[in-house]
Every structure is written in structure tokens, then in C-alpha cells.
C-alpha positions, -999 to 999 in steps of 0.1 A, spaced: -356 327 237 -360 366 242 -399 358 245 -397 332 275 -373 352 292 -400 377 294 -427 354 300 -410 342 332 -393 378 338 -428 388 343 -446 365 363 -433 375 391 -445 413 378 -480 415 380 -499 444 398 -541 447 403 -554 477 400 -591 466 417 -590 465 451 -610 438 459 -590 419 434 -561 423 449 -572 414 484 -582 380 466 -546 378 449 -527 366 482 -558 339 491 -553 325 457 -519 321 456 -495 302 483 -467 325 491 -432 308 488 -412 308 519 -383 285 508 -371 271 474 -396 261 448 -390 241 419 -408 227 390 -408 213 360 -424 233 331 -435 228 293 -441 257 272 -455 259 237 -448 297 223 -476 296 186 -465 322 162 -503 336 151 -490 348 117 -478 317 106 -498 293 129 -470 275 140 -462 263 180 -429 257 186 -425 236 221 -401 237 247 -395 225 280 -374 225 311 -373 227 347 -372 263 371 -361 269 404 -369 298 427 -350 310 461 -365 341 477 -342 370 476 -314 357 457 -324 338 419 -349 330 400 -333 303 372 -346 282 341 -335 259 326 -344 247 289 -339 215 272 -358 225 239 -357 243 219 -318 246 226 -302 242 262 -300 273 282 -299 286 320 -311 320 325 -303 332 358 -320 368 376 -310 381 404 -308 413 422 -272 417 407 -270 405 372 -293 389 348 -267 357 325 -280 334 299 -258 305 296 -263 294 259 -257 258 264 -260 252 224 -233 275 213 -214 273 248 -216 314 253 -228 329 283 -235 366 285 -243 385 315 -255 419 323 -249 437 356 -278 455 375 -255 489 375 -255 490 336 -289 479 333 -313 487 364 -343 470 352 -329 437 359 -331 447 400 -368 463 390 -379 428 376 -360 407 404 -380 428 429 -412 422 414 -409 385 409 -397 384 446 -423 401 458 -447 378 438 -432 347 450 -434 361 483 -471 368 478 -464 409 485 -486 425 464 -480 459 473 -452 461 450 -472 454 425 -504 474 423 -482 503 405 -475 483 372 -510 462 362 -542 459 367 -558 428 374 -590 409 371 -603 376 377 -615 352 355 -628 328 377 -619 315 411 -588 300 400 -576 325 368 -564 355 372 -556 380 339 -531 406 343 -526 437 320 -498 460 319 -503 501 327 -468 506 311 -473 516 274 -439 504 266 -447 470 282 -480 466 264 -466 478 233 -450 438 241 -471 420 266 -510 423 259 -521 399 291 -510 372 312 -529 346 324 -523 325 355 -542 293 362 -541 284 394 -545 249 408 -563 251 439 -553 229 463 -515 240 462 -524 275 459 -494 273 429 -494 288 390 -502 258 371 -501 272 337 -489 305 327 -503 323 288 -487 352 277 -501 368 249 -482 394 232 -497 427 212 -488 408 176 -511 379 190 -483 357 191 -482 338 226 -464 316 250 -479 292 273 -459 279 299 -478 247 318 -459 237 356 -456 202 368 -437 183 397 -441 219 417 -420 210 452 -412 229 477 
């Protein structure tokens, strides 16, 4: 669970360290103005023991107040970010645990970057990756923070592009494990 947390934590987080590719960034993807939803399937593989363990569940998205998803499988659970407080509601075991921004600030670093992602501002970005791009609908991101890479080797974003919307999100981690996450029903 800790994994997809991430995963979604950080696709709002991504920062190009090429010029040129970052001028591209905002043409490739639609900003989001109001809320956006989806529907999402997610397969994280476990490289040592090649095994994919599937999930899926649905996300929504409101500028400037939460980003939340919602799994039915593996278990039931809501995570919920926001500038305030980061709470995973464990809907298996019935716990929910929150943690305020004031005892852990990265949560309000993270909901600013996936804001500013959404929002299609990629000048709060450029400090923490560098980009490039693929082709004219991928884009790999890599982060400059040691302690993030020592986690998160890349992130891949396909983009379909007639919405201008992530279709498929892979995650790949330093241990080679990995986490796709694939986005359907995207409404706005």
C-alpha cells in the first residue's frame, strides 16, 4: 500500500531539468481547472520473485484542496492528501490514521507539487527532476533527490493525446520492483 501511495504521491511531483523539455511538458499535458476523476488499474510486479499483484480503484482530484484514491483490491482503502493532513482510511481493518502537515511538513511539500502538476505549473517543479521525453506522448521523469532515488528510479507517464490526460503511469523503484498504474473513465 506504502508503494502506491507513493506512486500517486508523486505524480503530481515531477520536475524537467531540460529546458526545451519542459516547455513541451504543459503542451502535452491538459491542465486541470476543475475536478477530475478516474478510474485506475494498477499491477505493482515484485522483480525478485516475479510476481504482479493487481489492484484497482477509482481517484479523484480537486485543485487546491485533495487529491483522494480509492482501492478496491488489494484491500479497500481511501487515502486522502491535502495541504493539511495526509489519512488512510483502512477500509479492511476499519482503522484510519492521519498525519497532520505541522508534524510532518512533507505532506504540504507533496500536495504542492501534485497541485502544481494538475494545474500544469511546472515551475514548481524543475527543482526536484529532470525530465526527458520518450516520444511525443511519454515522458520519463527522474528524481535529483538522493533520498528519493534511493526509492523511486523513474516514472513514466503515457499520455493519450487527444485528452492531453496521463493514461498510464510506471513507477519503477531502485530494487526493480514496479507499479503501473493504467487510467480509464478520465472525466472532468
Amino acid at each position: 500500500m506504502r508503494i502506491l501511495i507513493f506512486a500517486l504521491c508523486l505524480v503530481a511531483g515531477f520536475c524537467i531539468s531540460d529546458d526545451a523539455a519542459w516547455e513541451r511538458v504543459p503542451g502535452m499535458l491538459k491542465p486541470i481547472k476543475g475536478k477530475l476523476e478516474a478510474d485506475f488499474a494498477l499491477v505493482r510486479h515484485f522483480k525478485d520473485m516475479d510476481y504482479d499483484m493487481p489492484g484497482n480503484g477509482s481517484m479523484s482530484f480537486t485543485p487546491g484542496s485533495e487529491l483522494v484514491f480509492r482501492t478496491e483490491k488489494p484491500m479497500k482503502a481511501v487515502f486522502t492528501l491535502s495541504p493539511t493532513q495526509a489519512t488512510v482510511n483502512d477500509g479492511e481493518a476499519g482503522k484510519t490514521t492521519t498525519i497532520k502537515s505541522e508534524q510532518q511538513p512533507w505532506i504540504k511539500q507533496i500536495f504542492q507539487l501534485q497541485d502544481s502538476w494538475f494545474k500544469g505549473d511546472v515551475s514548481g517543479l524543475k527543482a526536484e527532476f529532470d525530465v526527458s521525453i520518450q516520444d511525443e506522448n511519454t515522458l520519463l521523469f527522474t528524481p535529483k533527490n538522493p533520498k528519493v532515488l534511493a526509492f523511486a528510479k523513474t516514472m513514466q507517464l503515457h499520455i493519450e493525446p487527444k485528452t492531453r490526460h496521463v493514461a498510464k503511469l510506471v513507477m519503477t523503484e531502485a530494487s526493480g520492483d514496479s507499479i503501473t498504474i493504467t487510467f480509464s473513465n478520465i472525466r472532468e
